[in-house]
KEKELUM-155820 format. One record per residue: x, z, y of N, C-alpha, C in turn. Coordinates in steps of 0.02 Angstrom, whole numbers, plus 32768, in hexadecimal, padded with zeros to 4 digits. Each point is the difference from the previous one (the first is absolute). Layout:
BEGIN
> n.c1	n.c3	n.c2	ca.c1	ca.c3	ca.c2	c.c1	c.c3	c.c2
> X	Z	Y	X	Z	Y	X	Z	Y
...
END
This chain:
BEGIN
> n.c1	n.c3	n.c2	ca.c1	ca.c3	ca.c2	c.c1	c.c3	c.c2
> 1962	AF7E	D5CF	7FFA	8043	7FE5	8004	8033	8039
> 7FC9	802D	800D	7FF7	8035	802F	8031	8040	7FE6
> 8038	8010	8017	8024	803E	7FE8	7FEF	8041	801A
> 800A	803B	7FF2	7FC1	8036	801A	8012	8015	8043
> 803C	7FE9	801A	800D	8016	8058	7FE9	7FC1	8020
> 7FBC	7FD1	7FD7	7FF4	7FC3	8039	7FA9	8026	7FF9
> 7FFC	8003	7FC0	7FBD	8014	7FEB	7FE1	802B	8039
> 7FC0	800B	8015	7FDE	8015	802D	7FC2	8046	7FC6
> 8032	803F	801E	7FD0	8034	7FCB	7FDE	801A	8027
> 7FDB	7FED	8040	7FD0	8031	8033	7FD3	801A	7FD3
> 7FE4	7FCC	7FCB	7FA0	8009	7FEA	8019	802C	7FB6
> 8043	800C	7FEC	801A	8012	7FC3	7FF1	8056	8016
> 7FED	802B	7FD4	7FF2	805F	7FF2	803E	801A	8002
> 7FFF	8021	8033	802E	803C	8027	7FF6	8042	7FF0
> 8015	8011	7FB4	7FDE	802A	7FE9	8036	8038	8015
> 7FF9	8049	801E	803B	8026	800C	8014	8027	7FCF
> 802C	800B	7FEE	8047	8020	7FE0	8020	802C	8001
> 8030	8021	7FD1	801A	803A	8025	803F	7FE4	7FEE
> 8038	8037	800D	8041	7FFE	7FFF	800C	8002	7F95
> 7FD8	8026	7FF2	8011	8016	7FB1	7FE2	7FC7	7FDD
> 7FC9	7FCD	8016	7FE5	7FC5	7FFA	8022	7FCC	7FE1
> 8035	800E	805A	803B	7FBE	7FF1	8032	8004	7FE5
> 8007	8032	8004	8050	800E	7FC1	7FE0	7FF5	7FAD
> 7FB7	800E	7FF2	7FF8	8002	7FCC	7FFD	7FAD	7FE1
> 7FEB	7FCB	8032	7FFB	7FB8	8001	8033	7FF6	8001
> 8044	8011	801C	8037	7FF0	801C	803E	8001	7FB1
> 7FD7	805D	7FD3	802E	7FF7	7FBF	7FDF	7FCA	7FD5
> 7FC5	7FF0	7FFB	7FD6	7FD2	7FCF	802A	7FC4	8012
> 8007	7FE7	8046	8028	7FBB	800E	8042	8008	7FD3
> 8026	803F	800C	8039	800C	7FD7	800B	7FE0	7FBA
> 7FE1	8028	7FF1	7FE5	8004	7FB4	7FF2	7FB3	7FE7
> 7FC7	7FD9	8031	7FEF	7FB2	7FDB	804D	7FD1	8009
> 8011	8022	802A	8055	7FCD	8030	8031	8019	7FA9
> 8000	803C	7FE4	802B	8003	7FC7	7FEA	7FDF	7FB3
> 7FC0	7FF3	8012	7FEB	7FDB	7FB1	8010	7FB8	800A
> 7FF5	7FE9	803E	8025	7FC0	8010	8022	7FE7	8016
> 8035	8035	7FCD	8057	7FF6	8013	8028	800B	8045
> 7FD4	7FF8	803F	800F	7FF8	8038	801E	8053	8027
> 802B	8003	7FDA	8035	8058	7FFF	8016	7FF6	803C
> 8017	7FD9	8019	802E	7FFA	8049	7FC8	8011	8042
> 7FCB	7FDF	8000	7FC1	801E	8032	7FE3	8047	7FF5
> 7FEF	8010	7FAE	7FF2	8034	7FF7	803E	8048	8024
> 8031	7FEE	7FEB	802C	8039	8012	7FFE	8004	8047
> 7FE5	7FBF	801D	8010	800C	8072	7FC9	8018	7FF7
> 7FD0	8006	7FDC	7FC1	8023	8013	8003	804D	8000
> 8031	800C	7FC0	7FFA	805E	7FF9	8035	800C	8042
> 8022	7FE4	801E	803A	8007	8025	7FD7	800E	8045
> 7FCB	7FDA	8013	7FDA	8007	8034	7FB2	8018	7FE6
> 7FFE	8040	8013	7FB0	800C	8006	7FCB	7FEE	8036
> 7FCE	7FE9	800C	7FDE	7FE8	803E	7FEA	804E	8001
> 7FF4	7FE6	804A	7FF3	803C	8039	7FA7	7FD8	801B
> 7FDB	8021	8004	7FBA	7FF1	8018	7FFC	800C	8045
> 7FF8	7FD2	8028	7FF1	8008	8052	7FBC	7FEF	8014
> 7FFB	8003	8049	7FB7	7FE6	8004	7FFA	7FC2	7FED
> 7FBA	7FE8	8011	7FF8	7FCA	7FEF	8019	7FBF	7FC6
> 7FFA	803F	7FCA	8020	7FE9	7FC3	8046	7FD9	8009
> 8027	8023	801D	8041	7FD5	8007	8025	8044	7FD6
> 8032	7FCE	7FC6	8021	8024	7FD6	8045	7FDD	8019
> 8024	8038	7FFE	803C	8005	8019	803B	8028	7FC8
> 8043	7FD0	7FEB	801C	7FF8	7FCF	803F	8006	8014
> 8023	803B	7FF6	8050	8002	8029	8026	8008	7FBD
> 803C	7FBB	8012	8025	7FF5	7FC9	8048	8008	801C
> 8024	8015	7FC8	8049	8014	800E	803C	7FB8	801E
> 7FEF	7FC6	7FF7	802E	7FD2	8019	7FD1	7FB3	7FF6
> 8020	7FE0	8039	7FE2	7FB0	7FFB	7FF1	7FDF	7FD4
> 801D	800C	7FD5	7FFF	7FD3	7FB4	7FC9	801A	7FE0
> 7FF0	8033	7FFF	7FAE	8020	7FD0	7FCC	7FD5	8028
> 8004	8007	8053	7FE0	7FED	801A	7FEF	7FB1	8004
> 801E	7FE8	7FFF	7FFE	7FAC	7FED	7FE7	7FE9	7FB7
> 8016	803E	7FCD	7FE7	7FE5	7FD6	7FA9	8026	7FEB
> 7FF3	8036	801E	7FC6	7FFF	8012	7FCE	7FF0	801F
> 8030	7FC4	8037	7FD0	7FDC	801E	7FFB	7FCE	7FD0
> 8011	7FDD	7FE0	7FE3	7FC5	7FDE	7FD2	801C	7FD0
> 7FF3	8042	7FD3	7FCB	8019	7FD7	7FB5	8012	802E
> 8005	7FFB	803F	7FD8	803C	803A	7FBF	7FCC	7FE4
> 8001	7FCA	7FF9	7FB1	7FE0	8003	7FEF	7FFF	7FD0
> 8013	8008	7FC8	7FDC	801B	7FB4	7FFB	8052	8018
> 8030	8024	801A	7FE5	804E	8003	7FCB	8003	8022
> 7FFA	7FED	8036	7FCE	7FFF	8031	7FC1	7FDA	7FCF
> 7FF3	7FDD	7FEA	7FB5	7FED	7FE1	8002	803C	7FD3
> 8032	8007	7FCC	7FE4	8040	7FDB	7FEA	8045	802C
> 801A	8011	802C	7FFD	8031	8012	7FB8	7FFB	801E
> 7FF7	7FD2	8018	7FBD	7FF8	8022	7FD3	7FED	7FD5
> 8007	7FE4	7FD0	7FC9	7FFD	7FD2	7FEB	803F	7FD9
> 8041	8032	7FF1	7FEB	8044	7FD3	7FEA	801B	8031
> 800A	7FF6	8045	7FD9	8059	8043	7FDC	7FD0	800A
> 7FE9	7FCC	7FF9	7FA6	7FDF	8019	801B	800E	804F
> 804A	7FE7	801D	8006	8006	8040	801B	7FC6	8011
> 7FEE	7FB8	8030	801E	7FD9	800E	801F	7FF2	805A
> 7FF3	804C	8001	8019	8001	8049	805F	8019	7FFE
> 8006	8011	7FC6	8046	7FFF	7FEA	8047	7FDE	8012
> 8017	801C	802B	8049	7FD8	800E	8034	8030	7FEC
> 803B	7FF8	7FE3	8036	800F	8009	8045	7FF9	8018
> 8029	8020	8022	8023	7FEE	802D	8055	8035	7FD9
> 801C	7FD5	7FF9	8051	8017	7FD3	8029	8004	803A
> 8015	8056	7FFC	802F	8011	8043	8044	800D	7FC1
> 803B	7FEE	802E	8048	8020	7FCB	800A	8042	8030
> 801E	8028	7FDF	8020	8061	800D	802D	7FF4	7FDA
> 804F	7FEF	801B	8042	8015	7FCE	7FF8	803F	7FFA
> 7FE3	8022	8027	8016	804C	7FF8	7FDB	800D	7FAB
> 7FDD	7FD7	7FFE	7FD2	801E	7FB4	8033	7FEA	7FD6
> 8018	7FDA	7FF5	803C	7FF7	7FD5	801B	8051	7FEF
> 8019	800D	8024	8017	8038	7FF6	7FE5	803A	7FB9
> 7FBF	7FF4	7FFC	7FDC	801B	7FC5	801D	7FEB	7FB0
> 8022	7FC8	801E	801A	7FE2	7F9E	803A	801C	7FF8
> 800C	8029	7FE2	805C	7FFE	7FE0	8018	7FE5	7FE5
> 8038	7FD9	7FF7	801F	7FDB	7FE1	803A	801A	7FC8
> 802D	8005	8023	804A	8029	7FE0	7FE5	8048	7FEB
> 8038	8011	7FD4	7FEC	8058	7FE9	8007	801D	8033
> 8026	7FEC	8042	8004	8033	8039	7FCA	8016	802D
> 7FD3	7FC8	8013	7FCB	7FF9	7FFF	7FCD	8018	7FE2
> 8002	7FF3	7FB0	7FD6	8021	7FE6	8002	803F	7FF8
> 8039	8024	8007	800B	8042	8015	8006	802A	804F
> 7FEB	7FE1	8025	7FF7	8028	8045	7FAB	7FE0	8001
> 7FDE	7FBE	7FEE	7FCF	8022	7FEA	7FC7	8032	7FE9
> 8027	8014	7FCD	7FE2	802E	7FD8	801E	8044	801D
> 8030	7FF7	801A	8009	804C	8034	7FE1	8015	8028
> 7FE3	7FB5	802E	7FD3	8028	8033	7FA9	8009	7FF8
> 7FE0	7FF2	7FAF	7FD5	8029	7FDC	8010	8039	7FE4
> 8033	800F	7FE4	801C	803F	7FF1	8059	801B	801D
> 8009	8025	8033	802C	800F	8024	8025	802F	7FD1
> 7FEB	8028	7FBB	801B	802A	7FDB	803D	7FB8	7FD4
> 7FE0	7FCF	7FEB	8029	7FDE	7FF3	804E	7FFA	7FFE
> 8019	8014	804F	803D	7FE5	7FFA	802B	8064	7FEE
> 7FDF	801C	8000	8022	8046	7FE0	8001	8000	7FB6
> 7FDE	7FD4	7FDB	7FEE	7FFF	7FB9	8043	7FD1	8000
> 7FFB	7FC6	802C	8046	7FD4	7FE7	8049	8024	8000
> 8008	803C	803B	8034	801C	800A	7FFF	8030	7FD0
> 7FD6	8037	7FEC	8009	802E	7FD0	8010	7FE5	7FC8
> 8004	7FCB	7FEF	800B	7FEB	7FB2	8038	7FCC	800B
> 801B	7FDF	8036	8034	7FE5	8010	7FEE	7FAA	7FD3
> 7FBC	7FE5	802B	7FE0	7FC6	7FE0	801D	7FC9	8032
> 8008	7FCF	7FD9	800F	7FB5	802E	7FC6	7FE5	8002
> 7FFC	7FC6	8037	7FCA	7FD2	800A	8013	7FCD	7FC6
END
């Protein structure tokens, strides 16, 4: 069995793409990953958006090792879909980790409240004028 990182796509259509392209292929993958149950890949997918570089190299920054490992074992079903919906088989993707992106999830109410403070800074005068707990 030829798996698609042995497969040879020189003579395969390199059709070009945009950035709004691949995100739009990227939610459809979403979307087929939740009708077939497969919630745990789907969710590393909304967690990482691909980034479009040259030479069709999509680039995927995930918050910790563990998304990443387990998006590497989905990458060769993403990768044929992805390349089969953009008619692009010059397609690679490459999964970088950023703890710092972590930082985007809140967890605790404390969290979820400095959060939402630093979209709205009026916030924490609304908590004091009314004498509100987290």
């Amino acid at each position: 069995m030829v798996t698609d990182e042995e497969e040879n796509f020189d003579n395969h259509p390199r059709t070009p793409f945009t950035q709004e392209e691949l995100q739009e292929a990227w939610k459809k993958y979403y979307f087929k990953l939740q009708e077939l149950g497969e919630k745990n890949i789907a969710s590393i997918l909304i967690a990482g958006a691909p980034t479009l570089k040259a030479n069709f190299s999509v680039i995927v920054t995930l918050p910790n090792n563990l998304m990443k490992s387990q998006l590497d074992k989905g990458k060769p079903k993403l990768l044929r879909f992805l390349r089969e919906k953009l008619n692009n088989y010059g397609i690679q993707i490459t999964i970088e980790v950023n703890e710092v992106v972590e930082k985007k999830f809140a967890y605790t109410p404390q969290e979820k409240y400095e959060k939402l403070k630093e979209k709205n800074p009026l916030l924490e005068k609304l908590k004091n004028t009314f004498g509100l707990d987290i």
